[in-house]
N, C-alpha and C positions, 0 to 999 in steps of 0.2 A: 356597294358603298352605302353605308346608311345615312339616316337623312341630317344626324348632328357633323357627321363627318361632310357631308356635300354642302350644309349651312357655312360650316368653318371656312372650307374649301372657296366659297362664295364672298366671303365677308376678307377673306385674305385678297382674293384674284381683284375685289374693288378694291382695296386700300390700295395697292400697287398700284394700280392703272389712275389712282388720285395723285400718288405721291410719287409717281414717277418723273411728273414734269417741275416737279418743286427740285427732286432729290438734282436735275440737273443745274442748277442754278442756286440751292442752297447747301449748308453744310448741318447735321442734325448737331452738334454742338455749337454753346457761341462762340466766336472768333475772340481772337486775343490779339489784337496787332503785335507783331515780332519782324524783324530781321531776317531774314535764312539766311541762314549761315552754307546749309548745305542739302543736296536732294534728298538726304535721308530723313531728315526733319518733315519728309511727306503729311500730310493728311489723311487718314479715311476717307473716302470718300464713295458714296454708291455710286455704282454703276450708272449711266444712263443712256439713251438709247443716241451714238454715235453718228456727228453730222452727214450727209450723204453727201456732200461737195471730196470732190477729187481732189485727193494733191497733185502739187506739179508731177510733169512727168521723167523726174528724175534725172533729165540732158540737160537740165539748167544750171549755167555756172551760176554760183555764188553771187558774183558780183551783179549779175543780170538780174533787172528789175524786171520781172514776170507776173508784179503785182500792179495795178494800175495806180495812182496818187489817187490817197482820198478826197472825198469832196468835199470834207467838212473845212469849216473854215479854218486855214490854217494861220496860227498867229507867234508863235515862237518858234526860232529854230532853236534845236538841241542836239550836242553832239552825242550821239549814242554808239557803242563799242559790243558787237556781239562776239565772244570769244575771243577778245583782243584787237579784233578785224571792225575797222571805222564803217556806220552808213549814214547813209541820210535819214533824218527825220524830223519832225516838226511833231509843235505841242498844238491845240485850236486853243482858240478862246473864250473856254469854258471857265466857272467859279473851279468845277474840280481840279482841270489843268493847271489854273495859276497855282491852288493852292499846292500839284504835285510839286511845280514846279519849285517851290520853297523850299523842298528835301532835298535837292539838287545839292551837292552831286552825289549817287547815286550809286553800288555795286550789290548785284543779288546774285542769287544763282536760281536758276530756273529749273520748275519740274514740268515733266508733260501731264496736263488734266485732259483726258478724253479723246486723245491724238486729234487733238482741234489747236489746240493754244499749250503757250509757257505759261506756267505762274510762280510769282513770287511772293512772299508776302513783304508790306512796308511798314515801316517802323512807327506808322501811327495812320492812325483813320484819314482819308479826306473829306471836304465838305461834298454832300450833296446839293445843296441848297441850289434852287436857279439852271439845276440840270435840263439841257436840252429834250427836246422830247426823243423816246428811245428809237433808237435806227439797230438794225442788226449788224455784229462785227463784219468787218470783211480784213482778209489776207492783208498780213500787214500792221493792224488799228492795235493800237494801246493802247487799252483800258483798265478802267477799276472796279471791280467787282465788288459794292459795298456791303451786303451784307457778311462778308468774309474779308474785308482790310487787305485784297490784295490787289494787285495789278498782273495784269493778263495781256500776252502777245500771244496773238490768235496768228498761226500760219498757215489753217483755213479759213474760208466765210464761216461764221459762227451761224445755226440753225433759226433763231431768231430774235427780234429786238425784244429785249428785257429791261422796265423801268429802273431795276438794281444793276445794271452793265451800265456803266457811263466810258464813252468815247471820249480817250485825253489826245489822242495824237494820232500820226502814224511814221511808221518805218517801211523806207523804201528800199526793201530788199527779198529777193526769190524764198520762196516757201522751204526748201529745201534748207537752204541756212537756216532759215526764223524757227523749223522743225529740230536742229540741230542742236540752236543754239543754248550752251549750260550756266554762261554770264553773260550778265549784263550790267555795262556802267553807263548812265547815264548823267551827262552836264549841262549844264548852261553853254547854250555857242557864245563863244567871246567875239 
């Protein structure tokens, strides 16, 4: 190989090993808050290098809570409907959760990003303003993924805390569902 070709070869193999840890957590176009209407409306999105947390091990009924409660402060309940099928969860008491909580109530359809997490996107940006400091998802956690306007159900632990991941809630419900799951409605608990 000559040496313009081993230079290229060089200045390619950095760029990637730069933008690999970006490409997981951003998207190379800007985001446009929308709706989904439906999985096919996917994203582009690159590849990137796939969380190494296990999923359940598959003997888990549905209804079986195999995810622990989170710890975050929890401050609203919401009734949320994965597939039509009721769970528990709660919003904390974050600026972004309140203000999720305004778009209430809530139907999207979910796609799988990176067999870690559902996302959907929402019908307009949240605030970040006053965001807690970052903690990594865990199985379970609602989140907003601001620099892409969506919200993400993670039904792994996500790889690691990111200042652009904001924690809105979580759902109490086994991995196997949350990996499953193609809607989601969420409301205000009455």
């Amino acid at each position: 190989m000559n040496s313009a070709a081993l230079s290229a070869l060089a200045r390619a193999a950095t760029a990637t090993a730069l933008l690999l840890p970006v490409a997981a957590c951003t998207d190379a176009s800007p985001a446009s808050p929308r709706a989904t209407s439906s999985a096919s409306s996917a994203r582009q999105q690159t590849p990137a290098a796939e969380a190494s947390t296990a999923p359940s091990d598959g003997n888990t009924a549905p209804s079986d809570r195999n995810t622990a409660p989170s710890d975050r402060n929890s401050a609203m309940d919401i009734r949320v409907t994965l597939d039509g099928r009721p769970v528990d969860a709660a919003l904390n008491d974050s600026p972004a959760a309140r203000d999720f909580a305004g778009l209430l109530p809530l139907t999207l359809d979910l796609e799988d990003f990176h067999q870690t997490e559902r996302i959907a996107d929402l019908p307009r940006r949240l605030t970040t303003s006053g965001a807690p400091a970052p903690a990594a998802p865990k199985a379970g956690d609602l989140t907003y993924y601001a620099p892409w306007g969506n919200l993400a159900l993670f039904y792994r632990d996500g790889p690691s805390a990111s200042a652009d991941l904001l924690v809105l809630g979580h759902i109490d419900a086994g991995a196997d569902r949350l990996a499953g799951a193609d809607r989601i409605t969420i409301e205000a608990a009455r």
